[in-house]
SESE-622369 format. One record per residue (C-alpha): residue number from 1; residue in one letter; x negated, y negated, z. Coordinates in nm, 3 decimals, m for minus. Layout:
   k r      px      py      pz
 NUM A       X       Y       Z
...
END
This chain:
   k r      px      py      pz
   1 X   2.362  m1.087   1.366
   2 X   2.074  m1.311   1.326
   3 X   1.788  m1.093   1.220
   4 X   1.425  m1.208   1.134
   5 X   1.188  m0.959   0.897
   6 X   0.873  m1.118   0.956
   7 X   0.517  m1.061   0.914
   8 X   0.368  m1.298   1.189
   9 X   0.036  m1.482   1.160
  10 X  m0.281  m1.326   1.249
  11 X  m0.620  m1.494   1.301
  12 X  m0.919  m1.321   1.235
  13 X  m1.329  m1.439   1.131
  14 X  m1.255  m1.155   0.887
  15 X  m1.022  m1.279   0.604
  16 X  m0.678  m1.213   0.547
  17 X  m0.542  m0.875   0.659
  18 X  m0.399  m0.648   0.357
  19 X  m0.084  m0.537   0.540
  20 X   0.217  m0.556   0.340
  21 X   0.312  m0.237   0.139
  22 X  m0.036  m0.064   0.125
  23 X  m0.147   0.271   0.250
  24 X  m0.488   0.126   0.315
  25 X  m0.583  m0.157   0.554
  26 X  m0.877  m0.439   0.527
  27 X  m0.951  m0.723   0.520
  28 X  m1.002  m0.997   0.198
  29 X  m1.176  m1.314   0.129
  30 X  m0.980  m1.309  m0.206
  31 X  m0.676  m1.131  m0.132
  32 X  m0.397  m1.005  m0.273
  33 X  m0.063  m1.010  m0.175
  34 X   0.140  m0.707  m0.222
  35 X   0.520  m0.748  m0.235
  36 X   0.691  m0.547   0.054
  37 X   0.920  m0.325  m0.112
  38 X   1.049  m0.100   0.158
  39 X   1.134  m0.447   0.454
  40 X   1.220  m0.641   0.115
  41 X   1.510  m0.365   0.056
  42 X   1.565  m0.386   0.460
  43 X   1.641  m0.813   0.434
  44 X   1.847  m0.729   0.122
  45 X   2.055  m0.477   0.290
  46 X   2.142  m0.681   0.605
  47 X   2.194  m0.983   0.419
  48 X   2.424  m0.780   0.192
  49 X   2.617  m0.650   0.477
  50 X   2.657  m0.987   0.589
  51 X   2.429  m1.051   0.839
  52 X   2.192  m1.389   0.865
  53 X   1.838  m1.277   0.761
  54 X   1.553  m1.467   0.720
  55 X   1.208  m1.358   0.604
  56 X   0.883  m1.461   0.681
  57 X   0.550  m1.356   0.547
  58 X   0.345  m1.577   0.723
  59 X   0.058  m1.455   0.578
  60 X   0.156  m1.462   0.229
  61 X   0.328  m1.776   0.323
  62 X   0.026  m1.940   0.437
  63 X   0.158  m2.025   0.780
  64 X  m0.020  m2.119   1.080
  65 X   0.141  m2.025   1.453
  66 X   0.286  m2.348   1.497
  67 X   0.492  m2.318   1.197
  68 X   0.528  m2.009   1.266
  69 X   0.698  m2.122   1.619
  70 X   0.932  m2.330   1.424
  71 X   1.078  m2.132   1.217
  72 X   1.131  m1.883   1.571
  73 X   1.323  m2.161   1.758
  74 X   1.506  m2.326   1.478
  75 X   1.632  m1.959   1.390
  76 X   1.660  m1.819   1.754
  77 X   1.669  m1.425   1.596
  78 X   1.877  m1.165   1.783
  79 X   1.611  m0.892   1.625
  80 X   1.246  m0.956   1.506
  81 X   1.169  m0.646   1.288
  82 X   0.790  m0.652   1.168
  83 X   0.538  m0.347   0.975
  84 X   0.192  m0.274   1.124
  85 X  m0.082  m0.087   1.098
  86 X  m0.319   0.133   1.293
  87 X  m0.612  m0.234   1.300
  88 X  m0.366  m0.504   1.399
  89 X  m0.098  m0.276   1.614
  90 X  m0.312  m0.448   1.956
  91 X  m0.218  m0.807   1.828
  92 X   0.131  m0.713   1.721
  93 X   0.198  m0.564   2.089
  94 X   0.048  m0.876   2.239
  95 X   0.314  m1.120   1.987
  96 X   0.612  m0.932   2.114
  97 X   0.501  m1.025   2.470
  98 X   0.577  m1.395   2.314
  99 X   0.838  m1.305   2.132
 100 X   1.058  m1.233   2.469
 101 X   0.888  m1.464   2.674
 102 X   1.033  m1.740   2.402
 103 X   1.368  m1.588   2.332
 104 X   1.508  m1.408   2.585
 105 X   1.674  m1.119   2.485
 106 X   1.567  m1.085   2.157
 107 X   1.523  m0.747   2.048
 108 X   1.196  m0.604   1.834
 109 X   1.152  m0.340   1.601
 110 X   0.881  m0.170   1.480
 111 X   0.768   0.000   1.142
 112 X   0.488   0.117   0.993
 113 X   0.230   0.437   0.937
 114 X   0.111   0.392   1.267
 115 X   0.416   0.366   1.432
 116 X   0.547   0.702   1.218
 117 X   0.208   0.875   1.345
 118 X   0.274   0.756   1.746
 119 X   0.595   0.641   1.842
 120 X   0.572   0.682   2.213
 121 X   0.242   0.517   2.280
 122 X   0.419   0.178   2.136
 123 X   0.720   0.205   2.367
 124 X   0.467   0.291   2.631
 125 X   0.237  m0.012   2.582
 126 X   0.450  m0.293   2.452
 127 X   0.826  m0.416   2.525
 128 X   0.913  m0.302   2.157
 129 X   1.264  m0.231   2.150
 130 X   1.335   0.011   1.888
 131 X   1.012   0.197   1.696
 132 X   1.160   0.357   1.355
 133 X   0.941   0.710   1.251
 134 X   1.116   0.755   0.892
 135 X   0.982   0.541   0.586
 136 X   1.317   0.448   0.493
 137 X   1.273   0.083   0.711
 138 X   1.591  m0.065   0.520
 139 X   1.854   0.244   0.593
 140 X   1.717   0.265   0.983
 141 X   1.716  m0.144   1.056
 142 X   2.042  m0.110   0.939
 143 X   2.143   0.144   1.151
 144 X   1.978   0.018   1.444
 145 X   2.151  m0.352   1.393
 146 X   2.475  m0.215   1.393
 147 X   2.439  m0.009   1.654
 148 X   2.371  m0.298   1.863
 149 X   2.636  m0.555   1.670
 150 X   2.943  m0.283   1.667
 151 X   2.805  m0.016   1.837
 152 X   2.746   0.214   1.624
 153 X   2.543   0.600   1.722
 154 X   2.157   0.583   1.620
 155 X   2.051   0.821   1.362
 156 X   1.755   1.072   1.375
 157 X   1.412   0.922   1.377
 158 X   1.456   0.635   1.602
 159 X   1.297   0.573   1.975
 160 X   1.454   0.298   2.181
 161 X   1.471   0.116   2.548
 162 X   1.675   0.205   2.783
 163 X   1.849   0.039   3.034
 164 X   1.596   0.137   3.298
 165 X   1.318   0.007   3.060
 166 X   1.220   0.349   2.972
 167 X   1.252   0.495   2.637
 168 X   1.450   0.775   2.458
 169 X   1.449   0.890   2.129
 170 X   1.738   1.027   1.872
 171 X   1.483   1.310   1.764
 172 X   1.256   1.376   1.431
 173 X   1.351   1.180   1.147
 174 X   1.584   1.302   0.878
 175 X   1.628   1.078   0.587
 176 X   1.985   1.010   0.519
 177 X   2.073   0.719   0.260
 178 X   2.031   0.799  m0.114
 179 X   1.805   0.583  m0.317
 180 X   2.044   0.479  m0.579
 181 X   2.328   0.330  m0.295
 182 X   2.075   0.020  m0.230
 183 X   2.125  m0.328  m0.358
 184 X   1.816  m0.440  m0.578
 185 X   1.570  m0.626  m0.380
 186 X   1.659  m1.005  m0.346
 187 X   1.365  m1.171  m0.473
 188 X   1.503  m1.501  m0.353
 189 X   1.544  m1.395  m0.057
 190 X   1.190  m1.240  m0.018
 191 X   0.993  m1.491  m0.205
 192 X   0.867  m1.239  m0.503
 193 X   0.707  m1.489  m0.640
 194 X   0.423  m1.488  m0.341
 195 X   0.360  m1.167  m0.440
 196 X   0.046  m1.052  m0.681
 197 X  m0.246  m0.845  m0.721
 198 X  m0.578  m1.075  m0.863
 199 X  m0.607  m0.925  m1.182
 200 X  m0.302  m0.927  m1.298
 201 X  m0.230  m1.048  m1.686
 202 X   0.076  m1.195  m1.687
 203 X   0.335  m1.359  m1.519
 204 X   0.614  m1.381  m1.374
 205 X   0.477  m1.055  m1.232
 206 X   0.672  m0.863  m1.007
 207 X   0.716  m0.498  m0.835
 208 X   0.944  m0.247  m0.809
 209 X   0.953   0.116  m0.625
 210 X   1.194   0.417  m0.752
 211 X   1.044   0.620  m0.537
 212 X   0.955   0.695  m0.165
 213 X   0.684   0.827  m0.176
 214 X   0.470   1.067  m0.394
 215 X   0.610   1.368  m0.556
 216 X   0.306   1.561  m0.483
 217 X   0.307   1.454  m0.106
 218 X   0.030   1.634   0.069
 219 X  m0.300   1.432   0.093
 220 X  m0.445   1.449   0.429
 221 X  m0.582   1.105   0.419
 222 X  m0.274   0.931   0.311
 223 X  m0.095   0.762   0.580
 224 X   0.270   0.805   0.387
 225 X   0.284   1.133   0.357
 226 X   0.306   1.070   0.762
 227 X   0.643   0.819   0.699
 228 X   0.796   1.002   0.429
 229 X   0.787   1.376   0.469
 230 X   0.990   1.446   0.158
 231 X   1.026   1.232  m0.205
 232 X   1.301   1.103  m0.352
 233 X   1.320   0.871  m0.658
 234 X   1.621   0.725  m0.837
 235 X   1.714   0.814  m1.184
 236 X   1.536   0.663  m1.456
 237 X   1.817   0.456  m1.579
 238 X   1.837   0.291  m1.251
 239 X   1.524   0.206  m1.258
 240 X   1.548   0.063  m1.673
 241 X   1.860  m0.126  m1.558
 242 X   1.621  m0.307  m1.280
 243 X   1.351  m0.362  m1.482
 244 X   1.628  m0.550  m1.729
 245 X   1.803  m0.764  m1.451
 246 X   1.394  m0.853  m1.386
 247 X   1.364  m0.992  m1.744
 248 X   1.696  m1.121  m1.756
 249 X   1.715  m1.300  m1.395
 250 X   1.334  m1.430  m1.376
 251 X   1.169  m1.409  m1.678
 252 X   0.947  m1.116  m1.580
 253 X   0.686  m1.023  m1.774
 254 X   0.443  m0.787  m1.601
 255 X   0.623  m0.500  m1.343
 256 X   0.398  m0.244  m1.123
 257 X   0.630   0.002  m0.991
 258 X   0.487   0.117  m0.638
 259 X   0.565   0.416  m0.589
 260 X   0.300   0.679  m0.462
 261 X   0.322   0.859  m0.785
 262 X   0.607   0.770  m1.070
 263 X   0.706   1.110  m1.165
 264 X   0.610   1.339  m1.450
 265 X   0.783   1.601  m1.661
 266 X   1.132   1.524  m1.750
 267 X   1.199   1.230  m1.573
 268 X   0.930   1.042  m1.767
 269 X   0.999   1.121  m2.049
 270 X   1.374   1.000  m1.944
 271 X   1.220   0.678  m1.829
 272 X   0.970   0.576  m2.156
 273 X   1.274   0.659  m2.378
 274 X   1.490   0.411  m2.188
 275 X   1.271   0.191  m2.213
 276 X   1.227   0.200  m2.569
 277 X   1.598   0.224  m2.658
 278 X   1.649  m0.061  m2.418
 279 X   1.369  m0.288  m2.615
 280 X   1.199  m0.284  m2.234
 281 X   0.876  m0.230  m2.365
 282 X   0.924  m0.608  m2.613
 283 X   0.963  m0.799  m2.351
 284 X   0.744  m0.642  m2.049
 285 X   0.421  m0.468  m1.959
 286 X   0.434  m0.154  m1.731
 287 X   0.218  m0.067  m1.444
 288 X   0.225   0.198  m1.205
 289 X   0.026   0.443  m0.963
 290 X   0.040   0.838  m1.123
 291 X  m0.137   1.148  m1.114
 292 X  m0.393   1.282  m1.339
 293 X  m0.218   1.640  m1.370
 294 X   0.094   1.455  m1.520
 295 X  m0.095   1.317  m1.839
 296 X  m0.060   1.520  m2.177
 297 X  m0.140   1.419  m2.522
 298 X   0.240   1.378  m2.582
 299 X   0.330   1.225  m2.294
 300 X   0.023   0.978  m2.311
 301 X   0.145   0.835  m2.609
 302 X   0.505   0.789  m2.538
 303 X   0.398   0.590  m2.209
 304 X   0.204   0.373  m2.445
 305 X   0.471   0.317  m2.678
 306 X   0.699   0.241  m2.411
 307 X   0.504  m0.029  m2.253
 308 X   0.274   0.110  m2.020
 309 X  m0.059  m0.006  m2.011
 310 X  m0.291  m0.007  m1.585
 311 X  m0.255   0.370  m1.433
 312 X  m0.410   0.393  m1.074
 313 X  m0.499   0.741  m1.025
 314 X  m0.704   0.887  m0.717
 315 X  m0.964   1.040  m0.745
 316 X  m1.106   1.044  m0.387
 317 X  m1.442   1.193  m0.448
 318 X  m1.662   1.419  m0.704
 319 X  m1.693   1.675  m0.452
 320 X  m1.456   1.973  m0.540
 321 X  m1.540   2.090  m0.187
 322 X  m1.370   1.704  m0.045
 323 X  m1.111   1.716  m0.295
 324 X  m0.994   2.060  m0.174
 325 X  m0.976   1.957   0.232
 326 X  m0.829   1.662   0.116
 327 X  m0.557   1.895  m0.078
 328 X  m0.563   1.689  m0.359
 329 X  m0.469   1.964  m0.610
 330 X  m0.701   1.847  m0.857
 331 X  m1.055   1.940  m1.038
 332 X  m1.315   1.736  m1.194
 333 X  m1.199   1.848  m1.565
 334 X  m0.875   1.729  m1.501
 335 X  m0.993   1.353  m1.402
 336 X  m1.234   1.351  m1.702
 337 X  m0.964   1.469  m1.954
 338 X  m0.678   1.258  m1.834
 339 X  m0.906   0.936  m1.871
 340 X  m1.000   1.041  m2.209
 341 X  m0.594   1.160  m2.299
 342 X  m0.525   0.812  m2.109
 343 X  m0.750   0.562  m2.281
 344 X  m0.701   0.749  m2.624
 345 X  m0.310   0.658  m2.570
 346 X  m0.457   0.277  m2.553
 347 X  m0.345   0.315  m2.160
 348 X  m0.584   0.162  m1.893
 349 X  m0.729   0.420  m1.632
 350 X  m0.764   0.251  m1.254
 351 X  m0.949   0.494  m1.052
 352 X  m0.938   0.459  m0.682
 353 X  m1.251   0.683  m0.404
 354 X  m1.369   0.626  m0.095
 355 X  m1.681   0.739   0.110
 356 X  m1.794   0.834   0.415
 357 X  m1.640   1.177   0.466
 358 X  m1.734   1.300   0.766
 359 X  m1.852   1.641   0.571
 360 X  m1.999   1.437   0.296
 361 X  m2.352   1.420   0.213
 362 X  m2.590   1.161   0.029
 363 X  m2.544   1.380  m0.300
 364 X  m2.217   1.418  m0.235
 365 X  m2.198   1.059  m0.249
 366 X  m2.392   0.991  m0.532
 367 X  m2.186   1.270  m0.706
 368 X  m1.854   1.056  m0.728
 369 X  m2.047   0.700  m0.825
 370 X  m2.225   0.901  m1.116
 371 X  m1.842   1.036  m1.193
 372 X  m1.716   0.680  m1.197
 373 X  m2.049   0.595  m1.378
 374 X  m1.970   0.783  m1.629
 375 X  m1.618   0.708  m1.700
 376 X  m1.699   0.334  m1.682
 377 X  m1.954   0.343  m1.880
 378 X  m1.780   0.532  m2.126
 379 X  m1.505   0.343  m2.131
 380 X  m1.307   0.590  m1.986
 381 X  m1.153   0.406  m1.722
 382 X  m1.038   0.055  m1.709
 383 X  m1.085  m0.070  m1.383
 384 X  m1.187   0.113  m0.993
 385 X  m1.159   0.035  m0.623
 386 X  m1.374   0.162  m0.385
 387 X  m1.317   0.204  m0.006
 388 X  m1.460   0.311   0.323
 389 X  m1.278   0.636   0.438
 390 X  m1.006   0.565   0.692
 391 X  m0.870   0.865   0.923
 392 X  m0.576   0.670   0.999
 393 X  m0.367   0.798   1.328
 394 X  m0.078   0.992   1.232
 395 X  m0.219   1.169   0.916
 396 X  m0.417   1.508   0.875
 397 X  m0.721   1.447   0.810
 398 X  m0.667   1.218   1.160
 399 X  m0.569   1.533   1.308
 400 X  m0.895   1.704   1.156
 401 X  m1.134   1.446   1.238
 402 X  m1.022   1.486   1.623
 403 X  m0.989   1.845   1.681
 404 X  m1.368   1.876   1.514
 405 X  m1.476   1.544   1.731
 406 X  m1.557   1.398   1.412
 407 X  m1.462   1.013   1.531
 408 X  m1.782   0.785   1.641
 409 X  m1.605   0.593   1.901
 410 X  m1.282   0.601   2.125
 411 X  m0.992   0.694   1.877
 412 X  m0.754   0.433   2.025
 413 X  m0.999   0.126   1.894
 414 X  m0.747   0.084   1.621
 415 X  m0.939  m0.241   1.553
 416 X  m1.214  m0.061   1.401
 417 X  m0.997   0.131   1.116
 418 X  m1.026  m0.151   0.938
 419 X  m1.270  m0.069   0.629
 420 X  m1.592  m0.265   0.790
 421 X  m1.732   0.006   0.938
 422 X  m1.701   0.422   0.908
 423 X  m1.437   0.557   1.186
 424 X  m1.592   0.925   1.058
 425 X  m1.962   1.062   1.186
 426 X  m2.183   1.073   0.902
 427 X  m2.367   1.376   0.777
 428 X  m2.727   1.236   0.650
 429 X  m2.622   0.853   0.598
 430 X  m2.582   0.568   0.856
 431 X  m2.294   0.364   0.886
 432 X  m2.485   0.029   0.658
 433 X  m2.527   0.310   0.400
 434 X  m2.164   0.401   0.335
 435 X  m2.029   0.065   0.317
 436 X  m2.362  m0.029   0.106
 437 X  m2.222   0.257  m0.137
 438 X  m1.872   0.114  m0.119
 439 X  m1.977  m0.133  m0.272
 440 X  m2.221  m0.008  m0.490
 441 X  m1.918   0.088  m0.702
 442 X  m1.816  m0.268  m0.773
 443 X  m2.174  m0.337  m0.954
 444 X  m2.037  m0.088  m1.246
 445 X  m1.828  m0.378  m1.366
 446 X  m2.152  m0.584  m1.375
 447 X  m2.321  m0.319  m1.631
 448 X  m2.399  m0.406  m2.032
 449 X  m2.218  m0.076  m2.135
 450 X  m1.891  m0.200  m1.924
 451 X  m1.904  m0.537  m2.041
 452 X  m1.944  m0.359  m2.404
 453 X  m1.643  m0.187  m2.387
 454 X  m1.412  m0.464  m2.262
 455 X  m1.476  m0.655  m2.507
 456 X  m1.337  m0.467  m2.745
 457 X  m1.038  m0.542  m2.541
 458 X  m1.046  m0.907  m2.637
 459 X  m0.819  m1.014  m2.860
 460 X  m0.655  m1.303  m2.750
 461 X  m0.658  m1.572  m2.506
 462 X  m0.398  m1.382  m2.272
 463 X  m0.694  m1.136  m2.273
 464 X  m0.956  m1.347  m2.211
 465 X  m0.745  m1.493  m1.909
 466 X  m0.716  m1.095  m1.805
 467 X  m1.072  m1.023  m1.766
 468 X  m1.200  m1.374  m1.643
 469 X  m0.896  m1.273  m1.354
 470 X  m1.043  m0.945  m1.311
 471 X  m1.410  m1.082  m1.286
 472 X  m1.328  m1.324  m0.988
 473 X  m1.168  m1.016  m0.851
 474 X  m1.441  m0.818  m0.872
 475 X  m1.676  m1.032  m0.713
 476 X  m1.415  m1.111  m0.450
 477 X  m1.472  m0.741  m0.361
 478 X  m1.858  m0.762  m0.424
 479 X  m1.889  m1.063  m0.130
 480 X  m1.576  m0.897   0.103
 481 X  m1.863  m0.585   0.169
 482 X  m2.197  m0.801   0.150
 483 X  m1.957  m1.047   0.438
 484 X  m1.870  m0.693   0.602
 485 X  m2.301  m0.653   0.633
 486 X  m2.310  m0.984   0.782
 487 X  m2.076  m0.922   1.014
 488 X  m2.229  m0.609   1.163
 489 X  m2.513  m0.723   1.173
 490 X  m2.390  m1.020   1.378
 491 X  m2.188  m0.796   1.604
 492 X  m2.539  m0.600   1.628
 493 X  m2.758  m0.867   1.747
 494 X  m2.464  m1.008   1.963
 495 X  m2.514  m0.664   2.185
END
């Protein structure tokens, strides 16, 4: 079958939409472009199983809607699949409304937090075909394309049209495919190179993702713990032998593995001696997303031998109090200590908050920028990111923030979960406030005791190229919430 994995154009006075691959939502006037894993594995599969795929980032891409036609007719797909998310799930309805109007009898498939949080209210308001609830996108496209190429019985987690254009589903999701059974991501295929995050030191730089999604799995505000309700990685040997077909095939230089949390413990351990035996850690540097209650002393150090260097960690907030409705599983102590084990290894701390808690106060607020204060300023941590709190629909703290009536406007204006503005009701700040203190955290860069501390960093022109890239990153972020001011403002004044 013909099938198209696409991520279709999308216009908007805003900047470009952060969709691909994130757990978070907004929109950039620098952006990034973050590599897909999860539909990259799905257009691998297919094409593996010998089906014609083609894939389309549009926005990654660069492509306008004309082009964008093009590429639809000259192709004529038998099934669009695309990912979306709670703020552009309105504009995605409203393209597959095209989508059958210019091919007739295509058939469209759906993926995505949003989709995993509400099914039904897609198959009631668009003429999606096929809405998949499980994170596992590649195992259930496949599924779903042979089912309608050879027939084949749809597996658990799947809701589909019916013949009398209603809808039925195959029931909850249940993941079935093992990890390890998929092909490595075709990075022709997908255009990898598209992919990259600002700041990043060297290139080629590309991603991988042993895991779906986070060991830990149980914070309220993420929106994955919503599409996968249980983890599974693939052994670290699989993941070594990737990272070497990566060197080997296209030069690669830099990896960030994108997993919700790379593993601690034993497997680890498994992975930094693999990488060591293997000469990995020569020839590449290592990034990855982890949690502070993994680090030790020991375990520090072998991560730095074996060639890791940027750890985002989440830290959420300063508040013990937020941390513990969040169900974070973590204290204050352990954040300090596992940037000072981390940075003492010669590893590179990335913290990631938010604010605007619907429980959260002023001091409250204050409490987690003096926190990241401190650990800048300290040199501590490395790098941050700062964010508006989203309650996207699907999660917990969704579920929270409705049965308390903690959301300022009608919950279905999925528009508005889209970091310019607080979705939550605000306990002693107004809504300019919070995203004021968003990006309040972005001036830490800008302080003498940063600055200090990175450049002790410097020691070479790949360096220097490192922290210039970070800079223009930096005040990419600075001007995205001073443009999110502006546009309220405008919106204001236009009422």
């Amino acid at each position: 079958m013909r099938v198209m994995v696409t991520y279709p154009p999308l216009d908007s006075s805003k900047g470009s939409p952060m969709l691909t691959q994130n757990r978070q939502f907004q929109w950039f006037h620098e952006p990034s472009y973050l590599y897909p894993c999860v539909p990259a594995s799905a257009a691998t599969l297919l094409k593996e199983r010998g089906h014609q795929v083609v894939w389309n980032d549009s926005i990654a891409e660069q492509k306008d809607w004309s082009q964008f036609v093009r590429l639809l007719n000259d192709f004529q797909p038998e099934v669009i699949a695309m990912e979306t998310k709670s703020p552009v799930i309105r504009q995605h309805w409203k393209l597959i409304d095209r989508f059958k109007e210019m091919i007739p009898g295509v058939k469209v498939v759906l993926f995505g937090d949003h989709i995993a949080g509400n099914p039904i209210e897609s198959m009631q308001k668009s003429q999606v075909d096929f809405c998949i609830t499980g994170g596992d996108y590649d195992f259930s496209l496949e599924n779903i394309v042979d089912h309608l190429d050879k027939g084949e019985a749809l597996k658990p987690g799947l809701y589909h049209r019916t013949e009398d254009g209603g809808w039925d589903t195959t029931g909850p999701y249940k993941a079935w495919g093992k990890l390890v059974d998929l092909p490595w991501m075709d990075r022709d295929l997908t255009n990898a190179h598209l992919y990259f995050e600002k700041w990043k030191k060297r290139l080629p730089f590309l991603w991988t993702m042993a895991g779906r999604d986070c060991p830990y799995g149980k914070c309220t505000f993420c929106s994955w713990t919503v599409t996968y309700p249980s983890f599974s990685v693939v052994p670290p040997e699989h993941l070594a032998s990737e990272m070497q077909m990566l060197i080997k095939r296209y030069g690669a230089k830099n990896i960030f593995d994108d997993t919700g949390a790379l593993p601690g413990g034993n497997w680890l351990i498994r992975l930094c001696n693999e990488m060591i035996d293997r000469k990995i850690n020569e020839e590449v540097i290592f990034d990855c997303n982890f949690r502070f209650d993994y680090f030790t002393p020991k375990n520090c150090e072998l991560m730095k031998k074996a060639g890791f260097r940027k750890l985002i960690l989440g830290i959420e907030s300063a508040s013990e109090r937020t941390i513990d409705i969040l169900d974070k599983s973590l204290t204050r102590e352990q954040i300090i200590e596992g940037c000072k084990m981390a940075t003492k290894a010669g590893l590179q701390p990335h913290l990631t908050m938010m604010v605007g808690y619907p429980w959260e106060t002023r001091e409250d607020a204050y409490e987690t920028l003096k926190l990241a204060r401190y650990l800048m300023h300290n040199g501590l941590a490395h790098h941050l990111q700062a964010t508006v709190v989203m309650p996207y629909p699907g999660t917990p703290l969704f579920d929270l923030c409705q049965r308390n009536g903690w959301i300022r406007f009608d919950e279905t204006a999925y528009e508005r979960y889209d970091m310019t503005e607080p979705v939550c009701v605000l306990t002693d700040m107004d809504e300019e406030e919070v995203v004021q203190m968003a990006g309040q955290f972005y001036k830490l860069f800008l302080h003498p005791k940063f600055l200090a501390h990175q450049l002790t960093h410097l020691n070479s022109l790949e360096d220097l190229d490192y922290m210039t890239r970070g800079a223009k990153a930096i005040w990419g972020h600075i001007k995205d919430f001073a443009a999110i001011r502006s546009w309220d403002q405008g919106q204001a004044q236009a009422k």
